[in-house]
C-alpha positions, -999 to 999 in steps of 0.1 A, spaced: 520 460 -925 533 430 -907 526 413 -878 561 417 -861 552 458 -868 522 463 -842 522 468 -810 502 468 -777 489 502 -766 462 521 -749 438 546 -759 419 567 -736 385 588 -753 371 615 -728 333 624 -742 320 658 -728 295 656 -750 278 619 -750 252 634 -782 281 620 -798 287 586 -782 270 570 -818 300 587 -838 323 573 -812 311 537 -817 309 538 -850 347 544 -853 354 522 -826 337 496 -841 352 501 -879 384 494 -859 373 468 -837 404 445 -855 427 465 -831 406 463 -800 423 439 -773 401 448 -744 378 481 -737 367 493 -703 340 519 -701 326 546 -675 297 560 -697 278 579 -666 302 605 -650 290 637 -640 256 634 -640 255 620 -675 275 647 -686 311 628 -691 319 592 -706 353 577 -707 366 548 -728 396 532 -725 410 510 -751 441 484 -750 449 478 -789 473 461 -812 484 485 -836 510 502 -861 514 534 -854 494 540 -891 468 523 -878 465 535 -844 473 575 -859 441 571 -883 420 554 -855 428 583 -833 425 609 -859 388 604 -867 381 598 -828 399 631 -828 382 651 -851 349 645 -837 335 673 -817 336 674 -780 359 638 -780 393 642 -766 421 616 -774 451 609 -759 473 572 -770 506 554 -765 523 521 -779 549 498 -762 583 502 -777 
């Protein structure tokens, strides 16, 4: 894709199960290309709750496939949005 094609956005990760914060960073990480900025809250909850949000520069391919895999990993929910 282009350049003139992405787009800033956000993408907010709620862990309820931080056993699988290394699966999160690993994704995060084989996307870090997209990563603008990244604020954390890994201790919520009595260590029961994490939340990551994520200001990118995407296409919505990338940004789908990013959010997929975050997606599919077990107690990791995703939510994400690009500027217009």
């Amino acid at each position: 894709m282009d350049k003139a094609s992405k787009r800033y956005g956000f993408v907010g990760i709620i862990l309820s199960d931080r056993g699988q914060a290394p699966a999160v960073q690993r994704i995060l990480s084989e996307y870090g290309h997209l990563v603008c900025g990244r604020m954390g809250l890994p201790h919520l909850e009595n260590d029961t709750l994490s939340v990551i949000t994520l200001i990118v520069r995407a296409d919505t391919d990338e940004l789908g496939a990013l959010t997929g895999k975050l997606g599919r990993i077990s107690g990791v929910s995703v939510k994400s949005a690009l500027s217009k």
